[in-house]
C-alpha positions as CSV (number, residue, x, y, z in Angstrom):
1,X,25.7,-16.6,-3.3
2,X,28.9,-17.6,-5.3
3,X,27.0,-19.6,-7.5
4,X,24.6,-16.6,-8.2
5,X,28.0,-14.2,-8.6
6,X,29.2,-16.9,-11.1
7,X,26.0,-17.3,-12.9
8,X,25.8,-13.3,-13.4
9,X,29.2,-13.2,-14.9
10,X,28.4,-15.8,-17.3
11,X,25.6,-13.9,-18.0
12,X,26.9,-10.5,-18.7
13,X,29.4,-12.1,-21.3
14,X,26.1,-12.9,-23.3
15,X,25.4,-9.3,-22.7
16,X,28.8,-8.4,-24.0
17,X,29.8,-7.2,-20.5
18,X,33.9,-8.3,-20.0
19,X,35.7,-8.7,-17.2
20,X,32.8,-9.1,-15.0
21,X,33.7,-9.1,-11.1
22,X,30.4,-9.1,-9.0
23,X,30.1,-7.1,-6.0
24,X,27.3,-7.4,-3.5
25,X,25.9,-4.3,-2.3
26,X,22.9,-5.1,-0.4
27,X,20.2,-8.0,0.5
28,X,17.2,-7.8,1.7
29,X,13.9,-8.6,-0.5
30,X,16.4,-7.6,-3.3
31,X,20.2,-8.8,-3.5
32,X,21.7,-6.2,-5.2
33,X,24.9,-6.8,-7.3
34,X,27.3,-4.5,-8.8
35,X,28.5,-5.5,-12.3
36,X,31.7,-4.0,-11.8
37,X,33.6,-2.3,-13.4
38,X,30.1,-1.7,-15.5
39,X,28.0,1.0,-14.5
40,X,24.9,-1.3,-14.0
41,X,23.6,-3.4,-11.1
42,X,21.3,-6.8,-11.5
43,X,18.6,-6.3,-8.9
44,X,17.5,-10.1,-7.8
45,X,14.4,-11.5,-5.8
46,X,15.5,-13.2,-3.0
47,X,12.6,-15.0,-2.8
48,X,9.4,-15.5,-4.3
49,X,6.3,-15.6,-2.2
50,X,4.3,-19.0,-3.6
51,X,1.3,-16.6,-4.1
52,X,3.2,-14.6,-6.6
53,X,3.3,-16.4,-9.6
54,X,3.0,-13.8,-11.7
55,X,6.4,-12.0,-10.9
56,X,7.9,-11.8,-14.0
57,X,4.6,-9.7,-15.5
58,X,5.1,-7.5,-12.2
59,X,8.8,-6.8,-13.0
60,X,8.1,-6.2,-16.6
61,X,5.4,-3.8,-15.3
62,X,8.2,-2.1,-13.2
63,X,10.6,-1.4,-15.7
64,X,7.4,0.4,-18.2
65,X,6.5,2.5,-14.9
66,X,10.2,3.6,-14.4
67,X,10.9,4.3,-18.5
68,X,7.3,6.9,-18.1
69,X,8.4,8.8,-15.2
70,X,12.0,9.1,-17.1
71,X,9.9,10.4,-19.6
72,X,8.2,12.6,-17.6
73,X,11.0,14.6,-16.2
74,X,10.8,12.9,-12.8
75,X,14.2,11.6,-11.1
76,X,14.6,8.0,-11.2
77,X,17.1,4.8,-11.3
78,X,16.8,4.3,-14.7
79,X,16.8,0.5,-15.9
80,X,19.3,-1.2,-18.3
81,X,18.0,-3.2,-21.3
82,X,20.0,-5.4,-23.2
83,X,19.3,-7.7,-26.1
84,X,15.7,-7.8,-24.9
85,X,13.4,-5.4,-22.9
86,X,11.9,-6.8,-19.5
87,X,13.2,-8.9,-17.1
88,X,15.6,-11.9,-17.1
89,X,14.9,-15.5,-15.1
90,X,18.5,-17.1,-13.9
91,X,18.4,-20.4,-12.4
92,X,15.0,-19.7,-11.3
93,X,15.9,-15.9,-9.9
94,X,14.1,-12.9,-11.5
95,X,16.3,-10.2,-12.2
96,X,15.9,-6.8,-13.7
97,X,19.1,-4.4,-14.4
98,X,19.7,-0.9,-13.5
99,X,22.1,1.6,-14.1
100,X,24.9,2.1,-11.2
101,X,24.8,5.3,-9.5
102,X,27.8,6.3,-7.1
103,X,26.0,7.1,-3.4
104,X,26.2,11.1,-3.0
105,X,26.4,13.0,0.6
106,X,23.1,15.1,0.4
107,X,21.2,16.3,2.9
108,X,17.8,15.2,4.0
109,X,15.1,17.2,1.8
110,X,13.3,19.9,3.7
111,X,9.4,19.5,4.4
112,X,8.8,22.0,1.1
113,X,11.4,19.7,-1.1
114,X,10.0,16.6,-0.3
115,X,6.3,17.3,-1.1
116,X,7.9,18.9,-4.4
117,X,9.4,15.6,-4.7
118,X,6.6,13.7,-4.1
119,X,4.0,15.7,-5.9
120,X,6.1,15.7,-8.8
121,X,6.2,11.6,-9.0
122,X,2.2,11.5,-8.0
123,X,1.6,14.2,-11.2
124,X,3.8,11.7,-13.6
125,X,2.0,8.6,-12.0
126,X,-1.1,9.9,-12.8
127,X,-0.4,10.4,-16.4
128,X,0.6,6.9,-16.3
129,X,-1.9,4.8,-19.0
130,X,-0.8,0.9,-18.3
131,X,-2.5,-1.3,-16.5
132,X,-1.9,-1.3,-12.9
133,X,-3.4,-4.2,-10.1
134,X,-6.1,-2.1,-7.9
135,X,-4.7,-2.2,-4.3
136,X,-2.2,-4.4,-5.2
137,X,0.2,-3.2,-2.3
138,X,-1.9,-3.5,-0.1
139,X,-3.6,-7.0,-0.9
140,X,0.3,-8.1,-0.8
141,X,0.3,-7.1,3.2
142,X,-3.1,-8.9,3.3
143,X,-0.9,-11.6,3.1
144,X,1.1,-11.1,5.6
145,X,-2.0,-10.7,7.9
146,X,-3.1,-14.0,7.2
147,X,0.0,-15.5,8.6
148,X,0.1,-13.1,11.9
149,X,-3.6,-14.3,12.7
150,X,-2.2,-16.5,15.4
151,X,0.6,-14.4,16.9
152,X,0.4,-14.3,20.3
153,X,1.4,-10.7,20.9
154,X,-1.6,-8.7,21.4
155,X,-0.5,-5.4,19.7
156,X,-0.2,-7.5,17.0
157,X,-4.0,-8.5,17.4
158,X,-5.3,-4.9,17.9
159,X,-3.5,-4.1,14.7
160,X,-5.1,-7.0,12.4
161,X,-8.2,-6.1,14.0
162,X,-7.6,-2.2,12.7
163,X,-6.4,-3.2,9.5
164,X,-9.8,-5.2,8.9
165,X,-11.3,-2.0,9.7
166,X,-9.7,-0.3,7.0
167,X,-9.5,-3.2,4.5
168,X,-13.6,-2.5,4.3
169,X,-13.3,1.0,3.8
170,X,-10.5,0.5,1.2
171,X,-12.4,-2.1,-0.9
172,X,-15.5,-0.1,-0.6
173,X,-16.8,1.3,-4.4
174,X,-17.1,4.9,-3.4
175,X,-13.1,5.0,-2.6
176,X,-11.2,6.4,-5.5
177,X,-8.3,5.1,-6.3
178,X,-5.4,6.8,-8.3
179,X,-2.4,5.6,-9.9
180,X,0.5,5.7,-7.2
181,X,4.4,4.7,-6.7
182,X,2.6,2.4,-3.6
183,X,5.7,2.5,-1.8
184,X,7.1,6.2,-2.1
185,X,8.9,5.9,1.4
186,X,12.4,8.2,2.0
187,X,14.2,4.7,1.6
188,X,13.6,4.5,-2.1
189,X,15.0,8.0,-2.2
190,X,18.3,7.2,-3.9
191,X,20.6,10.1,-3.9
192,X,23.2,10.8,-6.9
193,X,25.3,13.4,-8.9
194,X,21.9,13.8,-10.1
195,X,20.2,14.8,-7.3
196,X,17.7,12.2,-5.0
197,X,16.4,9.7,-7.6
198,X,13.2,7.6,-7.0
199,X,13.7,3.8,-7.1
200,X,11.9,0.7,-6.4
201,X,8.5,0.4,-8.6
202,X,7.7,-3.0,-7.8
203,X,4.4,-1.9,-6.2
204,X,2.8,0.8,-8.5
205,X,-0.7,0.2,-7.8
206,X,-4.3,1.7,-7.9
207,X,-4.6,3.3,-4.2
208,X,-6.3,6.0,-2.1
209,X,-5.8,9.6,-2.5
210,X,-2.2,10.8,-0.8
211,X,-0.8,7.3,-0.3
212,X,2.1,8.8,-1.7
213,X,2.7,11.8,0.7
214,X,1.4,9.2,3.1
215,X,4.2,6.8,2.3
216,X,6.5,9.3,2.5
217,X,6.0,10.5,6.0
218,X,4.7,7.6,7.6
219,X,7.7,6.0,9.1
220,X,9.4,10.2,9.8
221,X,6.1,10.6,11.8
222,X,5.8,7.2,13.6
223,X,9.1,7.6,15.3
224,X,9.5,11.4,15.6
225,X,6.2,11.8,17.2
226,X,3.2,14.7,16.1
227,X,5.2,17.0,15.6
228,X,7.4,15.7,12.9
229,X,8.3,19.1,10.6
230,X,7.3,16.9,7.3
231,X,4.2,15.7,8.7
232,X,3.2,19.4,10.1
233,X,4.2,20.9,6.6
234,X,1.7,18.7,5.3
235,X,-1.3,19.1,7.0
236,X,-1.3,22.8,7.6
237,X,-1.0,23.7,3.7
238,X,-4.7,23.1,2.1
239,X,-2.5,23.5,-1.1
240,X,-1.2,19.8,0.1
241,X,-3.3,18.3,2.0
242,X,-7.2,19.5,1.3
243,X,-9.3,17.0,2.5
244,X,-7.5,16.2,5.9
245,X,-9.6,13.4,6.3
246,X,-9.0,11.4,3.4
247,X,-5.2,11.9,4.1
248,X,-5.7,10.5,7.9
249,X,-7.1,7.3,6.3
250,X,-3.9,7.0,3.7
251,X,-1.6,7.6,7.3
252,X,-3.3,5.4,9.2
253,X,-3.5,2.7,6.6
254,X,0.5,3.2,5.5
255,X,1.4,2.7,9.3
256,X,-0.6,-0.3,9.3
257,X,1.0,-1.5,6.1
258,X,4.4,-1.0,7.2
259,X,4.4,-2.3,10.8
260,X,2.9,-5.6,9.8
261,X,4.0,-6.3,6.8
262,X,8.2,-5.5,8.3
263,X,6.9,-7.7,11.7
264,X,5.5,-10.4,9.1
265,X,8.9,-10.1,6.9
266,X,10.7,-10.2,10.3
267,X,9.0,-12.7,11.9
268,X,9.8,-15.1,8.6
269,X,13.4,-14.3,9.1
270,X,13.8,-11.5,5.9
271,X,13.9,-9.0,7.4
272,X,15.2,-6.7,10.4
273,X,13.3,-7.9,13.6
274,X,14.6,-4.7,15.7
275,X,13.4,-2.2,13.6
276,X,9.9,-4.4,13.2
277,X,9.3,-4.4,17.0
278,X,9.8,-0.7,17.6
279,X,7.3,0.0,14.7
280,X,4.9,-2.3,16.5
281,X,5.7,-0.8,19.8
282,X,4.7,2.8,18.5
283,X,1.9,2.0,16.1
284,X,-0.9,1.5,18.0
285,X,-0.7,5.1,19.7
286,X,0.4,6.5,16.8
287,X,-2.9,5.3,15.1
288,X,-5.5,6.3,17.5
289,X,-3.8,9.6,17.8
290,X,-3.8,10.0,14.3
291,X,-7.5,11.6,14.0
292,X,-6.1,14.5,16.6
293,X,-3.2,15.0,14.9
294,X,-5.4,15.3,11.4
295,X,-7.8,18.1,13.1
296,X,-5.2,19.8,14.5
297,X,-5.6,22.0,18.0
């Protein structure tokens, strides 16, 4: 991690940046890295899966997707570019560059501000023109799938065999797909002087109707049970939500999404393992109740 500090500071001098003194602010899938005293953070892969060999192209995608929704009035992290445009390779690290944006006490958006927030990024993402990989989210968890096949644990097993379910119906040709954020959960809700900011655009993809609203209250509903105020808001507004059905499928398949792919990240030693085993300890419930919980009483 020194070395990577060191190699950013020589780097921002190129940039014109002075005085450079890295600070680490998080790591996860991302290492995040304050320029300071520079109002802009270098946002790192960790790692590269060997499948992604196109990560650079993705990046590049995720910088165009941010600059539209600026455009567009919606609330985001807004990237940094330099004497280029698109993303930087250091060492063999990918790296895009973002402004800096001092954290900001707010409180958690009601159930009526976060579909506004929501709606407002799925409105902007559908006006979006470039090209964007169909399912590409979800052909990333796929992944992670593949390497569960042989865990041992058999909630593990009953949720591959669900996901395979799904994976049919998803690839099916009579599923539309619409431009989405792909991973539009309350974790990539930055807040700010500005307000709550959307980050994190790596996965923009083609997906089902709602995944967004989906993504957003997945997690909120998984551990807070039915009746999860977000969740409720949702379904009993046809303004929102009209064809429960079709947002049921986006729910179920989120859940699925998140619980393996964290276990998966987890289980490779990425990610947090606690938080993975409770989602896998309340998914499969969660899951078969889901169809109830669509219909309502």
């Amino acid at each position: 991690m020194d070395r990577l500090c060191a190699q950013l500071q020589s780097a921002a001098a190129n940039f014109g940046l002075t005085e450079v003194m890295p600070k680490i602010l998080s790591r996860g899938g991302n290492i995040i890295i304050h320029l300071a005293p520079h109002p802009i953070v270098a946002r790192v892969a960790a790692f590269t899966p060997e499948s992604d060999s196109h990560i650079g192209k993705k990046l590049e995608q995720e910088l165009r997707v941010a600059s539209h929704l600026h455009e567009k009035g919606v609330p985001v992290l807004l990237p940094v570019h330099f004497l280029q445009e698109g993303p930087f390779e250091l060492d063999g690290r990918w790296m895009t560059f973002w402004e800096y944006v001092p954290q900001t006490a707010l409180p958690f958006p009601s159930p009526s501000e976060a579909v506004n927030i929501v709606n407002k990024l799925t409105l902007a993402m559908g006006q979006y023109t470039g090209e964007l990989p169909i399912l590409g989210v979800w052909d990333r968890i796929q992944q992670s799938v593949t390497r569960l096949s042989d865990h041992p644990d058999d909630r593990i097993q009953r949720l591959i065999h669900k996901f395979y379910e799904i994976d049919q119906v998803m690839r099916s040709e009579s599923l539309q797909l619409f431009p989405s954020h792909g991973d539009a959960h309350a974790r990539n809700l930055m807040t700010s002087p500005r307000g709550w900011l959307w980050t994190d655009f790596e996965d923009v993809s083609l997906m089902p109707r709602y995944w967004d609203l989906a993504s957003f209250v997945a997690n909120l509903a998984l551990f807070k049970g039915d009746q999860e105020p977000t969740l409720r808001f949702m379904i009993n507004r046809p303004d929102i939500v009209a064809d429960r059905e079709a947002f049921g499928f986006a729910l179920t398949a989120r859940i699925l999404m998140s619980t393996l792919g964290n276990f998966d990240y987890a289980v490779s030693g990425h990610g947090d393992m606690d938080f993975a085993c409770s989602q896998v300890e309340l998914a499969g419930d969660f899951i078969h109740r889901v169809e109830h919980i669509i219909k309502g009483p």
